[in-house]
C-alpha atoms as a printed R data frame, in Angstrom:
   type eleno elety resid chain resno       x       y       z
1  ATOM     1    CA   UNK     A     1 101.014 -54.362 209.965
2  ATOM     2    CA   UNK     A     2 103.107 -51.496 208.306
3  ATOM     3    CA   UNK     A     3 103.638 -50.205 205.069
4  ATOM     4    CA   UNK     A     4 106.706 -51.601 205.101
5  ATOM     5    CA   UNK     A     5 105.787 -55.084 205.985
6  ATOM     6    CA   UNK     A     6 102.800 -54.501 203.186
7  ATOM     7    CA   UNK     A     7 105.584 -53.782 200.528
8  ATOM     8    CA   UNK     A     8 107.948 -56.388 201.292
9  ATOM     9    CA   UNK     A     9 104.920 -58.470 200.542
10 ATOM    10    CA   UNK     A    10 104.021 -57.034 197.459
11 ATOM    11    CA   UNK     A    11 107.897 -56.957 196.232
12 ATOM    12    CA   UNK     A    12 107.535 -60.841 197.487
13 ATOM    13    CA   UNK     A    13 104.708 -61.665 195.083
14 ATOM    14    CA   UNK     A    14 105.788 -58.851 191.944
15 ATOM    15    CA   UNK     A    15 109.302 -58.687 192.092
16 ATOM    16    CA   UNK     A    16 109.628 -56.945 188.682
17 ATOM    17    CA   UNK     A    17 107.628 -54.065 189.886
18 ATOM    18    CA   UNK     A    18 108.185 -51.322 192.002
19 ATOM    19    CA   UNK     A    19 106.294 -50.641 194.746
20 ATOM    20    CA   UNK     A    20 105.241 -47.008 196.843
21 ATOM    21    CA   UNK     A    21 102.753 -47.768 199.813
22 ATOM    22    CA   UNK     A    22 101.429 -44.966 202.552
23 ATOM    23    CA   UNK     A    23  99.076 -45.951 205.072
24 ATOM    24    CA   UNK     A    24  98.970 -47.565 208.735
25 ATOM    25    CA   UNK     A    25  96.989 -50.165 210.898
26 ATOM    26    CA   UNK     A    26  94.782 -51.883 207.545
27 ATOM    27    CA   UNK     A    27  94.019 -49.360 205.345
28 ATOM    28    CA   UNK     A    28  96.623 -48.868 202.518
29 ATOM    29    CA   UNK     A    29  97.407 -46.832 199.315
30 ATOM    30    CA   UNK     A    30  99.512 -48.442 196.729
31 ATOM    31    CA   UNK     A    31 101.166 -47.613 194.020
32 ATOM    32    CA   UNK     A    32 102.581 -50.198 191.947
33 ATOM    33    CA   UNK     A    33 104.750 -49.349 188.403
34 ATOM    34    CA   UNK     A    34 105.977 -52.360 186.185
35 ATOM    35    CA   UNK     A    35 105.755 -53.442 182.986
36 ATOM    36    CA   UNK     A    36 103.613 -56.596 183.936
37 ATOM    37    CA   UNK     A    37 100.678 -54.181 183.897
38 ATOM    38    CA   UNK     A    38 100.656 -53.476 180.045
39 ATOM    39    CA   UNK     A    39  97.942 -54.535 178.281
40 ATOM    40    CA   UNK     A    40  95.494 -55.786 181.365
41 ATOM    41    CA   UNK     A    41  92.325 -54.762 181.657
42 ATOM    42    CA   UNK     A    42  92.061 -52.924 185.470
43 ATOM    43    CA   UNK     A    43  90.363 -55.885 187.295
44 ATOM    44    CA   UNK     A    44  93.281 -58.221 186.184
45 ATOM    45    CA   UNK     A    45  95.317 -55.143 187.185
46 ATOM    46    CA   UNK     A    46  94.118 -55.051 190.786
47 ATOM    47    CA   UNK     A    47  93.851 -58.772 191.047
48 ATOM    48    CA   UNK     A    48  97.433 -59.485 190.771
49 ATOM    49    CA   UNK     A    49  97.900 -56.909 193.555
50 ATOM    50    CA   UNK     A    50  95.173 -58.642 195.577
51 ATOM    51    CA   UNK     A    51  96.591 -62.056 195.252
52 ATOM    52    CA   UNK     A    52  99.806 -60.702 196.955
53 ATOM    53    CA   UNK     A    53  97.823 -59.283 200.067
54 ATOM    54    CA   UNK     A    54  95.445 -62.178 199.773
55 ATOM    55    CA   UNK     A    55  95.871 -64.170 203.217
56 ATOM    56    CA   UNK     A    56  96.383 -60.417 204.814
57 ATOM    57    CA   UNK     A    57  93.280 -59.560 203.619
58 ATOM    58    CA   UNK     A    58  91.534 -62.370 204.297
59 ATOM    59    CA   UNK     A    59  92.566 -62.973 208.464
60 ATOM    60    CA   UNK     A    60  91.821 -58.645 208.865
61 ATOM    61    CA   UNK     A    61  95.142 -57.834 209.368
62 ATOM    62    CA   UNK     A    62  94.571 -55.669 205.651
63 ATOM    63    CA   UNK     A    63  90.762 -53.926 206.048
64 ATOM    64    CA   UNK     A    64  91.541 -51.375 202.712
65 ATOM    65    CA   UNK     A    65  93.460 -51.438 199.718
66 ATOM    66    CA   UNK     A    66  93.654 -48.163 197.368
67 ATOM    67    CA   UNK     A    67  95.640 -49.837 194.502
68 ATOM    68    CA   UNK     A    68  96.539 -47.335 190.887
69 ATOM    69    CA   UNK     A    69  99.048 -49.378 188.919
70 ATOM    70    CA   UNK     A    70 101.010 -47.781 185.717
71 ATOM    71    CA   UNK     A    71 103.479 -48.780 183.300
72 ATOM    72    CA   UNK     A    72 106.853 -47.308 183.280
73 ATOM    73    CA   UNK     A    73 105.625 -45.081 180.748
74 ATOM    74    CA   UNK     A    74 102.503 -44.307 182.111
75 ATOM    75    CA   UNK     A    75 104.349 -43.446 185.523
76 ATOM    76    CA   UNK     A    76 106.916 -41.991 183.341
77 ATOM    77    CA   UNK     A    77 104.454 -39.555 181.782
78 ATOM    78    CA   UNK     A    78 102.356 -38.585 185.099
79 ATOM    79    CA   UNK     A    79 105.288 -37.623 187.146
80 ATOM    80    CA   UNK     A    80 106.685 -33.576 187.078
81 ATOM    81    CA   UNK     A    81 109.247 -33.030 184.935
């Protein structure tokens, strides 16, 4: 598994989102920016990531997830000018 392969699933599951993901073998950092994520409460947040990784998760293949999800505004607001 790459990050690649881990974003293309992501994409797959949130299409309305964007995705940035760093890591190798299973451990992953994601960033994930859409407007889906307004309102949730951070557990709702991270389980709509999880579901995508789910089965990846689940057979080992995914050992580590570091998921922070924003709004466009939020992510808007926390990059540099």
């Amino acid at each position: 598994m790459d990050a690649a392969t881990v974003k293309a699933l992501l994409q797959d599951h949130l299409s309305e989102c964007e995705f940035h993901v760093q890591g190798e073998g299973n451990h992953y950092d994601v960033v994930a920016i859409g407007a889906v994520f307004d309102g949730l409460r951070p557990v709702k947040k991270q389980q709509l990531i999880y579901a995508a990784l789910n089965e990846q998760i689940a057979d080992g293949s995914i050992h580590a997830v570091n998921i922070r999800t924003y709004t466009p505004a939020q992510w808007q607001a926390s990059s540099p000018a």
